[in-house]
mmCIF file of the N, C-alpha and C atoms, coordinates in Angstrom:
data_MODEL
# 
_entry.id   MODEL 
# 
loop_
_atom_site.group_PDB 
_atom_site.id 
_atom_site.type_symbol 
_atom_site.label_atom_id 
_atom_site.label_alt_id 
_atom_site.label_comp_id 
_atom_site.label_asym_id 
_atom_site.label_entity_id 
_atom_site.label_seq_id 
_atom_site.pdbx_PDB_ins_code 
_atom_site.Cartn_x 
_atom_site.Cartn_y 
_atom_site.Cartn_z 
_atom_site.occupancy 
_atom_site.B_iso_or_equiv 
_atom_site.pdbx_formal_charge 
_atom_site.auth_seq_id 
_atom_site.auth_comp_id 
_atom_site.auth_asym_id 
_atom_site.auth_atom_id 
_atom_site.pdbx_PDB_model_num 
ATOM 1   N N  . UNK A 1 1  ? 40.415 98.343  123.071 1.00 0.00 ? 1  UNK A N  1 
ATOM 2   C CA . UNK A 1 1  ? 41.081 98.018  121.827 1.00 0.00 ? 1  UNK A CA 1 
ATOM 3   C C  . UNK A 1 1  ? 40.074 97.765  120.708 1.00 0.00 ? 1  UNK A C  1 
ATOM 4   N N  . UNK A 1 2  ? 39.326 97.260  121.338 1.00 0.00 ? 2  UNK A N  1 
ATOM 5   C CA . UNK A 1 2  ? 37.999 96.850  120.278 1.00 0.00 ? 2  UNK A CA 1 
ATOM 6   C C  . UNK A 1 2  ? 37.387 98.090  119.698 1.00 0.00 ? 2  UNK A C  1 
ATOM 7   N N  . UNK A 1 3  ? 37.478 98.781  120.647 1.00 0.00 ? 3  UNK A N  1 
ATOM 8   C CA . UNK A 1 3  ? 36.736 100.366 119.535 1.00 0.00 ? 3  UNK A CA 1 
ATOM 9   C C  . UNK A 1 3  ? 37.888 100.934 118.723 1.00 0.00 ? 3  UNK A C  1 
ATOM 10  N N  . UNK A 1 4  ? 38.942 101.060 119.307 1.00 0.00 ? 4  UNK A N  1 
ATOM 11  C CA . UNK A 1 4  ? 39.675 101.278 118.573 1.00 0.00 ? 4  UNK A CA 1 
ATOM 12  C C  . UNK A 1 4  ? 40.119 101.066 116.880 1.00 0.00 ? 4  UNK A C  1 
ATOM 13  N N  . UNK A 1 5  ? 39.770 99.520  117.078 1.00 0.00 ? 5  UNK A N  1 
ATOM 14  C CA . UNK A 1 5  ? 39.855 98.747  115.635 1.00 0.00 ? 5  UNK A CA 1 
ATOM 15  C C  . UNK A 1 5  ? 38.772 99.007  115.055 1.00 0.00 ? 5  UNK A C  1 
ATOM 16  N N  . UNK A 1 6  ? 37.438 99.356  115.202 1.00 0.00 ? 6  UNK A N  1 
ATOM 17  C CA . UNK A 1 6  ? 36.240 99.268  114.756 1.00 0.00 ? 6  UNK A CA 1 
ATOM 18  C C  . UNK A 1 6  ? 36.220 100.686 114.101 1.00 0.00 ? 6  UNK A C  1 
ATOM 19  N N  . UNK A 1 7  ? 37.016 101.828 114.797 1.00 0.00 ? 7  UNK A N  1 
ATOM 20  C CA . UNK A 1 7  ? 37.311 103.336 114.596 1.00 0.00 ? 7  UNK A CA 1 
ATOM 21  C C  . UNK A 1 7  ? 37.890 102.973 112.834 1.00 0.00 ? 7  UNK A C  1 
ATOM 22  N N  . UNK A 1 8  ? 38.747 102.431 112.981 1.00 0.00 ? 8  UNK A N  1 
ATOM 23  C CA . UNK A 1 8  ? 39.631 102.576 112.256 1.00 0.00 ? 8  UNK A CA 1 
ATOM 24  C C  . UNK A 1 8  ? 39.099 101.258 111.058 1.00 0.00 ? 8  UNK A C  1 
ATOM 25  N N  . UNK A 1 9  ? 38.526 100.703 111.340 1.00 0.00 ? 9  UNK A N  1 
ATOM 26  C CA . UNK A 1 9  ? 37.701 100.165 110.640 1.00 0.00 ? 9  UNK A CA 1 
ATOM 27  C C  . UNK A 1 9  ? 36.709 100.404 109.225 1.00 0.00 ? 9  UNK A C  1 
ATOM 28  N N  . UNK A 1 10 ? 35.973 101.829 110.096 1.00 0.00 ? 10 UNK A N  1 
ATOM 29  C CA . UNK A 1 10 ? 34.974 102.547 108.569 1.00 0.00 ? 10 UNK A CA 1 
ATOM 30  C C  . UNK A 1 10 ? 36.515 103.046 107.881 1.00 0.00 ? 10 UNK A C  1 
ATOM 31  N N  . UNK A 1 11 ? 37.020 103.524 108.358 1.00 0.00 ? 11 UNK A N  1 
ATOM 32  C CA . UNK A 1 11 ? 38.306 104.183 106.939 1.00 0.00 ? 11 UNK A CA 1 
ATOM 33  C C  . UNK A 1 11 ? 38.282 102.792 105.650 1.00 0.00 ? 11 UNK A C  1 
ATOM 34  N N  . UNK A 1 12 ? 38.602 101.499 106.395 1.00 0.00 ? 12 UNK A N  1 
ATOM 35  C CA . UNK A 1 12 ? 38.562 100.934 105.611 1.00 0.00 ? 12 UNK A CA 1 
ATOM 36  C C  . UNK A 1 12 ? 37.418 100.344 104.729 1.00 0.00 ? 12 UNK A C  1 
ATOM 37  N N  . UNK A 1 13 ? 36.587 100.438 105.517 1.00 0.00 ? 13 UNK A N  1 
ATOM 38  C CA . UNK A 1 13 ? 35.280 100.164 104.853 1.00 0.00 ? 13 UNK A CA 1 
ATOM 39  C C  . UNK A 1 13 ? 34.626 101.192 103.388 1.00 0.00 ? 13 UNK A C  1 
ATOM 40  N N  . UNK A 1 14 ? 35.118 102.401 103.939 1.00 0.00 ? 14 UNK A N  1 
ATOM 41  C CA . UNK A 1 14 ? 34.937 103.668 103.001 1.00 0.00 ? 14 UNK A CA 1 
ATOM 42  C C  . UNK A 1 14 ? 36.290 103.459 101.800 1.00 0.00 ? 14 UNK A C  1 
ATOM 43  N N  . UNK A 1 15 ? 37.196 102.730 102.544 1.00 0.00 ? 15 UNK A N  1 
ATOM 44  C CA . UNK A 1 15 ? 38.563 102.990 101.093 1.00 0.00 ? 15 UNK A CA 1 
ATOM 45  C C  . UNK A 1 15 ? 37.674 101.319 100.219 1.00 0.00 ? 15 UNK A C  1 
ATOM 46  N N  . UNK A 1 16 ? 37.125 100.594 101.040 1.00 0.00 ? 16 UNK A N  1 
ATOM 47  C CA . UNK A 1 16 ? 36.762 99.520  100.090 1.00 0.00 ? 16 UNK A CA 1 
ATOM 48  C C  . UNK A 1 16 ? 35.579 100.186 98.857  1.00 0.00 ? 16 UNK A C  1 
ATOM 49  N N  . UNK A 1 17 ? 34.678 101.016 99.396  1.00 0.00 ? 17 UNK A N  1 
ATOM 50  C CA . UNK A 1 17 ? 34.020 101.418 97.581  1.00 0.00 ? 17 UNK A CA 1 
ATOM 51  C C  . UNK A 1 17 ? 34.750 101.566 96.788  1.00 0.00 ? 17 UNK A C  1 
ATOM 52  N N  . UNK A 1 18 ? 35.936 102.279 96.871  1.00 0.00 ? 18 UNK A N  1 
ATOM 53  C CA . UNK A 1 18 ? 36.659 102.482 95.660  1.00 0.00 ? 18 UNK A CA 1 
ATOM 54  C C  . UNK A 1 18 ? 37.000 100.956 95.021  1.00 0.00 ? 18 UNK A C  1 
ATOM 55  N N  . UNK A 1 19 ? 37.679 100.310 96.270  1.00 0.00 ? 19 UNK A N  1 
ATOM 56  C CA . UNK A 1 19 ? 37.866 98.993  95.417  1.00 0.00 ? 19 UNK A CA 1 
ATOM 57  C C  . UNK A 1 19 ? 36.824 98.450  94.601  1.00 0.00 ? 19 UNK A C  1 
ATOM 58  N N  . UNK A 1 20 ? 36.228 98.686  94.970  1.00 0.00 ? 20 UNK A N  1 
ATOM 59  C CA . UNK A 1 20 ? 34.703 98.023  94.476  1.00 0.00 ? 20 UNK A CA 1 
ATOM 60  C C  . UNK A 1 20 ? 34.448 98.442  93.480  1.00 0.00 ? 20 UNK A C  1 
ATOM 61  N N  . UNK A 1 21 ? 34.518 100.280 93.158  1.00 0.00 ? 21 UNK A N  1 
ATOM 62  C CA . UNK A 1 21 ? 34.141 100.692 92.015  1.00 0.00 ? 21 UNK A CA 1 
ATOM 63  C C  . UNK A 1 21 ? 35.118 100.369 91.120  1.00 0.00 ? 21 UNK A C  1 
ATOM 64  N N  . UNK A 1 22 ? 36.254 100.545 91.352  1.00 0.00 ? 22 UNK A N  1 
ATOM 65  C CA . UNK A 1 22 ? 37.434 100.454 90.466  1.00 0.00 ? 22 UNK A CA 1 
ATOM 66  C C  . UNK A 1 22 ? 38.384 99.411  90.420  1.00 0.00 ? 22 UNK A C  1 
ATOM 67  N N  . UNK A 1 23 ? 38.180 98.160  91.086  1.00 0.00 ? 23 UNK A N  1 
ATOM 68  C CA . UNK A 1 23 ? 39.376 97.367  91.367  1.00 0.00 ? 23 UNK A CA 1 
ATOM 69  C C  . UNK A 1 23 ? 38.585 95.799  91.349  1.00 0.00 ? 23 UNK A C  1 
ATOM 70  N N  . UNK A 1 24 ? 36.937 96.465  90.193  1.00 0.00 ? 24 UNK A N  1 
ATOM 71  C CA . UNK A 1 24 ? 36.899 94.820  90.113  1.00 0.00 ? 24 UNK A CA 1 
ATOM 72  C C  . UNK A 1 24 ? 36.710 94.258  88.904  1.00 0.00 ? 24 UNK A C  1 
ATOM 73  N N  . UNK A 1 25 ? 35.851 93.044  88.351  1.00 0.00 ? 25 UNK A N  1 
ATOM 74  C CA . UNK A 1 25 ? 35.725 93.279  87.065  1.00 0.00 ? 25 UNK A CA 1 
ATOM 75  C C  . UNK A 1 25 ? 34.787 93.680  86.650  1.00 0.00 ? 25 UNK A C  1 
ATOM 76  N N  . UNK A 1 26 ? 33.962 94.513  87.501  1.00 0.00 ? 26 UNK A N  1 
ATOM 77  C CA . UNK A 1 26 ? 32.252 94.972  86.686  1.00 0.00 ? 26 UNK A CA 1 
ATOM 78  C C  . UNK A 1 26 ? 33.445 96.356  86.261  1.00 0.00 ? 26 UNK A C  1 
ATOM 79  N N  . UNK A 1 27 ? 34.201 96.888  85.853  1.00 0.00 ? 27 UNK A N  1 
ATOM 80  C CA . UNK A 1 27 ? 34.880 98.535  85.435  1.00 0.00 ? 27 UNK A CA 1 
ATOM 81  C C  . UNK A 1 27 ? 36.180 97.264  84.662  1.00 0.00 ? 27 UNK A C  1 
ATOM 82  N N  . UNK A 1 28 ? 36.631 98.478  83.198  1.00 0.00 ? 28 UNK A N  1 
ATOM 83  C CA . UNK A 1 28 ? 37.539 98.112  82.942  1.00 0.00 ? 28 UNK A CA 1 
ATOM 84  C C  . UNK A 1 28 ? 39.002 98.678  83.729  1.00 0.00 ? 28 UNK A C  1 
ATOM 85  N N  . UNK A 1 29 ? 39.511 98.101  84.832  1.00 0.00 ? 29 UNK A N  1 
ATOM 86  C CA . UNK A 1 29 ? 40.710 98.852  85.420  1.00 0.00 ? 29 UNK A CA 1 
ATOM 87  C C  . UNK A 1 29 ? 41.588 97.489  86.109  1.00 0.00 ? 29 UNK A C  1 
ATOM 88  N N  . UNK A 1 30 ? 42.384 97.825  86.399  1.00 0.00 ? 30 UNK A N  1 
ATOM 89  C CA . UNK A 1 30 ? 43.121 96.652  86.786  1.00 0.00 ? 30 UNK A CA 1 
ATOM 90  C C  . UNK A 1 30 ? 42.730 96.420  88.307  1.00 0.00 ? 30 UNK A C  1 
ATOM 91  N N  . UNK A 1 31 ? 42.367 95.072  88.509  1.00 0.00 ? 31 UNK A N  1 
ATOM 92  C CA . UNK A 1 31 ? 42.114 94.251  89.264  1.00 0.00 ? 31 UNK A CA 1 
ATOM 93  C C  . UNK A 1 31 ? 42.885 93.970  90.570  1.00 0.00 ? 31 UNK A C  1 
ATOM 94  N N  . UNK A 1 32 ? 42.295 93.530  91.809  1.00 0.00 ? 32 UNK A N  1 
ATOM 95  C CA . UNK A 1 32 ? 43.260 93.278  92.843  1.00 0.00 ? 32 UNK A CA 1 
ATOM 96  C C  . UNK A 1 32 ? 43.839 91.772  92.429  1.00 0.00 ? 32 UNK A C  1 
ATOM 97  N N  . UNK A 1 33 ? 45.101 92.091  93.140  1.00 0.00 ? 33 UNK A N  1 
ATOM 98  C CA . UNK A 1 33 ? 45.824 90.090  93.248  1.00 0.00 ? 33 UNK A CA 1 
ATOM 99  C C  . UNK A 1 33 ? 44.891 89.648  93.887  1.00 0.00 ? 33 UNK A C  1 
ATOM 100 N N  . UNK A 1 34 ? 45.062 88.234  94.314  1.00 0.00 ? 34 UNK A N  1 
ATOM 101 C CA . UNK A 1 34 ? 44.548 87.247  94.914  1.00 0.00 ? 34 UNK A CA 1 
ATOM 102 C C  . UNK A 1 34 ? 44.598 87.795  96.534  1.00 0.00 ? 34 UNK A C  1 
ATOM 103 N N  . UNK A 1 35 ? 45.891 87.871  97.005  1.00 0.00 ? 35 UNK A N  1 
ATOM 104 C CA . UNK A 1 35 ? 46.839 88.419  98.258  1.00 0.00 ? 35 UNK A CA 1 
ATOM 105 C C  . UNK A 1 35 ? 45.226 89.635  98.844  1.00 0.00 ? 35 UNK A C  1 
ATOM 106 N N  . UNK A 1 36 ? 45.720 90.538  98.048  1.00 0.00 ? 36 UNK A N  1 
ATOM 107 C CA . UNK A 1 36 ? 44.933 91.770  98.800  1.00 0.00 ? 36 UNK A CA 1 
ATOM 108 C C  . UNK A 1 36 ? 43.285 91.530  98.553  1.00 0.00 ? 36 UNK A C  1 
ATOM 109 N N  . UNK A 1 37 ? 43.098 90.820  97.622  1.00 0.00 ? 37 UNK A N  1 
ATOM 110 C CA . UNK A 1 37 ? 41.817 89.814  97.759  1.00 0.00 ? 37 UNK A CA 1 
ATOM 111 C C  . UNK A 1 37 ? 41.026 89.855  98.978  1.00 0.00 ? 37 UNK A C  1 
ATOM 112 N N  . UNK A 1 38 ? 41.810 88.726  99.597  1.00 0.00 ? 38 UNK A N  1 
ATOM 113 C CA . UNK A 1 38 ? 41.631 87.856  100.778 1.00 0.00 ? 38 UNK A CA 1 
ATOM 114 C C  . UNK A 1 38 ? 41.796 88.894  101.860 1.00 0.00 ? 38 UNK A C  1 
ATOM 115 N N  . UNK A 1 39 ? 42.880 89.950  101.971 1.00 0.00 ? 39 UNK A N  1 
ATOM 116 C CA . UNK A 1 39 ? 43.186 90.365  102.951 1.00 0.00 ? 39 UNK A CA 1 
ATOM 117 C C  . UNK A 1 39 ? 41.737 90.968  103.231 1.00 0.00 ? 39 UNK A C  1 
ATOM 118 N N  . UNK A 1 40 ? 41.293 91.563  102.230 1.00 0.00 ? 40 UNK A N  1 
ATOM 119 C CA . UNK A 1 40 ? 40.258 93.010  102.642 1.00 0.00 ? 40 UNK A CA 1 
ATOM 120 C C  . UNK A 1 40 ? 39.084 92.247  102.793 1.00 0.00 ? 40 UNK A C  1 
ATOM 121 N N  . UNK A 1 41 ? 38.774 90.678  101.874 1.00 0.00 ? 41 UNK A N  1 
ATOM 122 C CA . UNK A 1 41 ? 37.511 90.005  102.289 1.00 0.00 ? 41 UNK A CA 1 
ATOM 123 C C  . UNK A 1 41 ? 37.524 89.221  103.889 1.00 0.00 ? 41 UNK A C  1 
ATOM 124 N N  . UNK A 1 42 ? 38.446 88.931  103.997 1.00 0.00 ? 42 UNK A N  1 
ATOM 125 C CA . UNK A 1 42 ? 38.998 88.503  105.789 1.00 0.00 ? 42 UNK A CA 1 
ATOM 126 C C  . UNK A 1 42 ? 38.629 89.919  106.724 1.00 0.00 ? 42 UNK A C  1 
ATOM 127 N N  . UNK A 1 43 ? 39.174 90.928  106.647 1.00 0.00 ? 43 UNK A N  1 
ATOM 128 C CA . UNK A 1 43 ? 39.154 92.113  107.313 1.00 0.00 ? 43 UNK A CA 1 
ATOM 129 C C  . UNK A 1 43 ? 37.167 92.369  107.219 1.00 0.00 ? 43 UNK A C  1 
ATOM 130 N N  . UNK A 1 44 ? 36.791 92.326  106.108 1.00 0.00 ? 44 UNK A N  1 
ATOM 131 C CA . UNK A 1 44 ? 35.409 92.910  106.423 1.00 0.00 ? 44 UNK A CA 1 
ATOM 132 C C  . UNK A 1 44 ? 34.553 91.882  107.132 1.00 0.00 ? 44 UNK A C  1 
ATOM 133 N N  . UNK A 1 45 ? 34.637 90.717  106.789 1.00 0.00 ? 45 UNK A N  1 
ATOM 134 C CA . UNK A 1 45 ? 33.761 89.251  107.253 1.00 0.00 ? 45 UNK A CA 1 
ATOM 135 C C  . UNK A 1 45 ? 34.425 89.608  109.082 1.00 0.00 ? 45 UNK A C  1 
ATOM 136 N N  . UNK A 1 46 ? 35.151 89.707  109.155 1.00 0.00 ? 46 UNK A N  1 
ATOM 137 C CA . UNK A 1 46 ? 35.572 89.528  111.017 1.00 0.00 ? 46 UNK A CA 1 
ATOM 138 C C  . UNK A 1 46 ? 35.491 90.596  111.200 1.00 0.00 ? 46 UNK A C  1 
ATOM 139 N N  . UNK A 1 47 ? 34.709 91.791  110.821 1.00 0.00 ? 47 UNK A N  1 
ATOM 140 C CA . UNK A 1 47 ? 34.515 92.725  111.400 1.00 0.00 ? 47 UNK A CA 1 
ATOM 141 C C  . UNK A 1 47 ? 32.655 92.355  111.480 1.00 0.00 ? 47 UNK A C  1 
ATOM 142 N N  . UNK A 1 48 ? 32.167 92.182  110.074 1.00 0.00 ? 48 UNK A N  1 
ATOM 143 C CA . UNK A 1 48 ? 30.595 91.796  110.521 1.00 0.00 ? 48 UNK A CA 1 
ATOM 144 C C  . UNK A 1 48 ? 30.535 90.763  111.800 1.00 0.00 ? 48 UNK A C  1 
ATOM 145 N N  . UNK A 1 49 ? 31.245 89.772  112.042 1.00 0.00 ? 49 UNK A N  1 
ATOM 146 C CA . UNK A 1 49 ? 31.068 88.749  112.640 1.00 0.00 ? 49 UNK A CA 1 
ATOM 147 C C  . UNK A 1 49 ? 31.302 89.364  114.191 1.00 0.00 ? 49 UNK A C  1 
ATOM 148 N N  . UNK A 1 50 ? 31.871 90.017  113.936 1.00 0.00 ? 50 UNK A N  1 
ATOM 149 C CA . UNK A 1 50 ? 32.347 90.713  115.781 1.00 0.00 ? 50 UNK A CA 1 
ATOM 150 C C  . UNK A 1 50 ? 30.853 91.603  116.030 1.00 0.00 ? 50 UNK A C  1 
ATOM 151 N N  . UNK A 1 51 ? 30.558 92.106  115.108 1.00 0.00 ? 51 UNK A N  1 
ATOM 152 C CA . UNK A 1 51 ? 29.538 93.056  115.470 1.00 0.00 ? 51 UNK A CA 1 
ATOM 153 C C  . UNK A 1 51 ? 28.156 92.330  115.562 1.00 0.00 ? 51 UNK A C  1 
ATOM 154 N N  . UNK A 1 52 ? 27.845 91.190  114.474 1.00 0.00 ? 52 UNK A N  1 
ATOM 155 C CA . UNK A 1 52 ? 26.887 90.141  114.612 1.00 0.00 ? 52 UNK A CA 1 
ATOM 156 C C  . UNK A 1 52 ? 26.591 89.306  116.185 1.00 0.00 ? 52 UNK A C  1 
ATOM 157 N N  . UNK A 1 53 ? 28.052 89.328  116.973 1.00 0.00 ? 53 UNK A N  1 
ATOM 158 C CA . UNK A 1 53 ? 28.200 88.757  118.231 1.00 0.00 ? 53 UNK A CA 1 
ATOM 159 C C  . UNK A 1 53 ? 27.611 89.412  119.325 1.00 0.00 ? 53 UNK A C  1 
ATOM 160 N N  . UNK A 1 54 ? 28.176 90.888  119.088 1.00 0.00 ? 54 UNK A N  1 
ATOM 161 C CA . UNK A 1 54 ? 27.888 92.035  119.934 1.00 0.00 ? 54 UNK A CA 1 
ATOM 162 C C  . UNK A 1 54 ? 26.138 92.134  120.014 1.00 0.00 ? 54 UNK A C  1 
ATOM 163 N N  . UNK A 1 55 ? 25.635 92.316  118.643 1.00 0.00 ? 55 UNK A N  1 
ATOM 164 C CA . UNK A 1 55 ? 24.284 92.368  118.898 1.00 0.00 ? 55 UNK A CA 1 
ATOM 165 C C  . UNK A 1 55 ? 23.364 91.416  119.495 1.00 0.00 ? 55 UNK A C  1 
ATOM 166 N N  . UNK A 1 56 ? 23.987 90.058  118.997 1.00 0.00 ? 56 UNK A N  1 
ATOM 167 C CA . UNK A 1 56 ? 23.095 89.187  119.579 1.00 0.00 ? 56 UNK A CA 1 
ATOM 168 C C  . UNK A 1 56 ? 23.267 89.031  121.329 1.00 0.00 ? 56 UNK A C  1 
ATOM 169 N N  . UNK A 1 57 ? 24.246 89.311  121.709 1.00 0.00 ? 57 UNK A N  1 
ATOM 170 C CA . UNK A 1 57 ? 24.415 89.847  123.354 1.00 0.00 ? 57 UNK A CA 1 
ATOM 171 C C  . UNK A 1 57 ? 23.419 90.251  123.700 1.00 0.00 ? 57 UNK A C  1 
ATOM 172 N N  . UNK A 1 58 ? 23.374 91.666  122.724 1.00 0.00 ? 58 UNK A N  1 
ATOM 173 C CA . UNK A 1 58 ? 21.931 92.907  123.307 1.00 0.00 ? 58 UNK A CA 1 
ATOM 174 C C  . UNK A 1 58 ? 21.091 92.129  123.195 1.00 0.00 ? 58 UNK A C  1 
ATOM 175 N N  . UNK A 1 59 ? 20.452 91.486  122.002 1.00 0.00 ? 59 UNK A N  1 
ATOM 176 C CA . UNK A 1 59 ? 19.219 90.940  122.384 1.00 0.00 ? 59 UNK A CA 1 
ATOM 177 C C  . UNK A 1 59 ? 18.953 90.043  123.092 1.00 0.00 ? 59 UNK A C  1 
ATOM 178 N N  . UNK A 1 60 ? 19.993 89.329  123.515 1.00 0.00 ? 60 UNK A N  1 
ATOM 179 C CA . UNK A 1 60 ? 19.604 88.182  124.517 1.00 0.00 ? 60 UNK A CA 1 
ATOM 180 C C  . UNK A 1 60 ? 19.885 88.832  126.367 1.00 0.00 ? 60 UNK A C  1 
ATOM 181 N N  . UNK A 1 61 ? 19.523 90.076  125.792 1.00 0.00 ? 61 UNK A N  1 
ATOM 182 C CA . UNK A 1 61 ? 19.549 90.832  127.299 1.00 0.00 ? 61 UNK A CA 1 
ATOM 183 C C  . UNK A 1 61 ? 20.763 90.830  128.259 1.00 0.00 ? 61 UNK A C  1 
ATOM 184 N N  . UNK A 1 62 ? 21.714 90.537  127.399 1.00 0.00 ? 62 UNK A N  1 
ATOM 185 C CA . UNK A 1 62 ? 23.436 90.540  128.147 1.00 0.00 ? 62 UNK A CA 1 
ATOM 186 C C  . UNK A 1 62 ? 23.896 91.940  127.765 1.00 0.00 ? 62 UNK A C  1 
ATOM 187 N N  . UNK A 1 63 ? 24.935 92.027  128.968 1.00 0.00 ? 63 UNK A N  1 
ATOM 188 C CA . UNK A 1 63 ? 25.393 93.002  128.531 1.00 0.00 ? 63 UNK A CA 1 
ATOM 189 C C  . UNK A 1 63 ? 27.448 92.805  127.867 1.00 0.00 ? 63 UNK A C  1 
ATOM 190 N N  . UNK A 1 64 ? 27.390 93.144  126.993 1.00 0.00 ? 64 UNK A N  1 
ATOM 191 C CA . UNK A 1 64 ? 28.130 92.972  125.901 1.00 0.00 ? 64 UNK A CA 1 
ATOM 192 C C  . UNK A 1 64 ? 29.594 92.960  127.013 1.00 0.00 ? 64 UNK A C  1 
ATOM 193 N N  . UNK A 1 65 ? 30.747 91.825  126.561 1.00 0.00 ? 65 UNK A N  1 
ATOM 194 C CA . UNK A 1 65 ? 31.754 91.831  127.280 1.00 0.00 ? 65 UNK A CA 1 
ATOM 195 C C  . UNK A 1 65 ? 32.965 92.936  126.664 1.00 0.00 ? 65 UNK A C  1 
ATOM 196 N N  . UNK A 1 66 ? 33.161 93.065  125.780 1.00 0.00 ? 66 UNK A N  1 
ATOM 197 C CA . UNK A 1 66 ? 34.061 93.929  124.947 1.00 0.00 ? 66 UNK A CA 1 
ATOM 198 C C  . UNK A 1 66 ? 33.714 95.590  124.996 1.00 0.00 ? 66 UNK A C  1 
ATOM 199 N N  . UNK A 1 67 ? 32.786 95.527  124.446 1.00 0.00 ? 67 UNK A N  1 
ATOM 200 C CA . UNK A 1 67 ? 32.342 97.200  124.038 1.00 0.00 ? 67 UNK A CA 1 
ATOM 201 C C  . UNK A 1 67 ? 31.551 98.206  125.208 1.00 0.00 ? 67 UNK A C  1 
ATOM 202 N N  . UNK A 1 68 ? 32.442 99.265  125.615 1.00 0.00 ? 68 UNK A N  1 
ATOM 203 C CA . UNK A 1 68 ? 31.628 99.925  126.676 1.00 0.00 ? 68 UNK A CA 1 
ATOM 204 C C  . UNK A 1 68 ? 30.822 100.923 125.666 1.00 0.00 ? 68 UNK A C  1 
ATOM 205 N N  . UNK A 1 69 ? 29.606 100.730 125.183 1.00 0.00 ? 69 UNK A N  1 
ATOM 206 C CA . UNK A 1 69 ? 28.878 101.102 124.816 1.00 0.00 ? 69 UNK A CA 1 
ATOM 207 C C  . UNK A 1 69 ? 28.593 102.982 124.859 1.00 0.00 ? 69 UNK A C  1 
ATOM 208 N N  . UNK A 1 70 ? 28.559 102.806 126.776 1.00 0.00 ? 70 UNK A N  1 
ATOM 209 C CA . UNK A 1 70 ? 28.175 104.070 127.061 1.00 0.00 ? 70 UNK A CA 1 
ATOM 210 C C  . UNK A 1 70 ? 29.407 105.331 126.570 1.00 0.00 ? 70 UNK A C  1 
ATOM 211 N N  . UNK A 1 71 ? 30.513 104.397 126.694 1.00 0.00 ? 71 UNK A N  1 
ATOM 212 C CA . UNK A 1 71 ? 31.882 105.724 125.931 1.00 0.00 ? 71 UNK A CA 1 
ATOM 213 C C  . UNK A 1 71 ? 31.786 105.017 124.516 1.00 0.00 ? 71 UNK A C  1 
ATOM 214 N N  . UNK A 1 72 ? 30.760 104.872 123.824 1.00 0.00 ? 72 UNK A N  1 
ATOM 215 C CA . UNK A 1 72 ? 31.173 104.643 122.450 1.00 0.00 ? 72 UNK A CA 1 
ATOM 216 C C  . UNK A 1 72 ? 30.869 105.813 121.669 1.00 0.00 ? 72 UNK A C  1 
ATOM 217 N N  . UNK A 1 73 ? 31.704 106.032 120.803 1.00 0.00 ? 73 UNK A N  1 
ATOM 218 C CA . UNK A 1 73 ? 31.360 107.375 119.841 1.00 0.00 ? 73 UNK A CA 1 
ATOM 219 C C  . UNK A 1 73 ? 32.296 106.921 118.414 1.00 0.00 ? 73 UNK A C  1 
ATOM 220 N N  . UNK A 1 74 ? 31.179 107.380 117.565 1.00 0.00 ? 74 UNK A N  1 
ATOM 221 C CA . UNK A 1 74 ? 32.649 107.079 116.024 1.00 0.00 ? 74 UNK A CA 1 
ATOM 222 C C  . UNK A 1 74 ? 32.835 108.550 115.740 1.00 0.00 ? 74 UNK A C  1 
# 
């Protein structure tokens, strides 16, 4: 499930430049609410944080409980 979400993850990561270019206040264009704000800054922070977890596994010479690595492919 975890790759799964992580798959589907860069889409969102890639639809966030646009927000970025266009949906903030460095561009004159209209702005996100508060609502979808939070949603997309929640969604990216718990996605670094899952992956921040994962790595520090590897380096502490564990092998990662979630991610089968060896079938990983994006």
């Amino acid at each position: 499930m975890s790759t799964r979400i992580l798959k589907s993850t860069i889409s969102v990561m890639e639809a966030f430049n646009k927000v970025r270019n266009d949906q903030s206040f460095a561009n004159d264009n209209p702005v996100l609410n508060y609502s979808e704000s939070v949603l997309i800054f929640n969604s990216v922070t718990s996605t670094i944080k899952f992956i921040e977890t994962v790595e520090n596994k590897i380096e502490k010479n564990k092998e990662p409980e979630i991610v089968d690595w060896e079938n990983w492919s994006i």
